[in-house]
N, C-alpha and C positions, 0 to 999 in steps of 0.2 A: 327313780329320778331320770327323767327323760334327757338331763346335761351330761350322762355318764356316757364315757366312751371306751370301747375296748384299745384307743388307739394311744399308742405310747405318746408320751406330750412333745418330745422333738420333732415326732412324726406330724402330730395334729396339727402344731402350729406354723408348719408348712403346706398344710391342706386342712382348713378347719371347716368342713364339709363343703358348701356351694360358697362359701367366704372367700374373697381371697389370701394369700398365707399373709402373716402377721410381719414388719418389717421391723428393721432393726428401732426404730421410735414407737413400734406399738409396745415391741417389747420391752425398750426402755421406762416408757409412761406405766408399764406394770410391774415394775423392776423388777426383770427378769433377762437373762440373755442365750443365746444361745448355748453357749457353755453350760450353764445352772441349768437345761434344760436335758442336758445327757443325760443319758444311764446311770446310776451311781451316784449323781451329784446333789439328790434331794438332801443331806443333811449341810452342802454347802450355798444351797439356797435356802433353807431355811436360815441361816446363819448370816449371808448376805442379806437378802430382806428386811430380817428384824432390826440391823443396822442401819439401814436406808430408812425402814420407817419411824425409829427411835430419832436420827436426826430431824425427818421433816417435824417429826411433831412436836423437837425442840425449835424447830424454826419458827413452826408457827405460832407455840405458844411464849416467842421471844425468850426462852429462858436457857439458862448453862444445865450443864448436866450435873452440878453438886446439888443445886438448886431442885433441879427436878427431881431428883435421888430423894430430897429429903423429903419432899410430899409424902415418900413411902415408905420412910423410915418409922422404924418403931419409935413408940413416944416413952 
């Protein structure tokens, strides 16, 4: 895969090769932040993320979270 990088992600996203580095709203619009991007912190962005995007897609699809729960509840 030619997107694959040897370069740690704090690092890349301060130099994303001929790109210039990514700023605090790029990284916001990919919610991500510089902290979520240290060393270490991969289980707390994955955690933060799934968060952020469980709300949008309660926003989008107008609904509460009991409501959306139950789409997936067993019957």
């Amino acid at each position: 895969n030619l997107n694959k990088s040897d370069t740690a992600p704090h690092e890349w996203f301060k130099k994303p090769g001929e790109q210039p580095a990514y700023s605090d709203d790029d990284l916001k619009e990919r919610l991500l932040t510089w902290d979520l991007l240290q060393p270490g912190q991969f289980p707390a962005m994955l955690e933060e993320r799934t968060k952020a995007i469980h709300n949008r897609a309660l926003t989008l699809f107008g609904m509460k979270v009991a409501d959306f729960d139950a789409l997936f509840a067993a019957a």
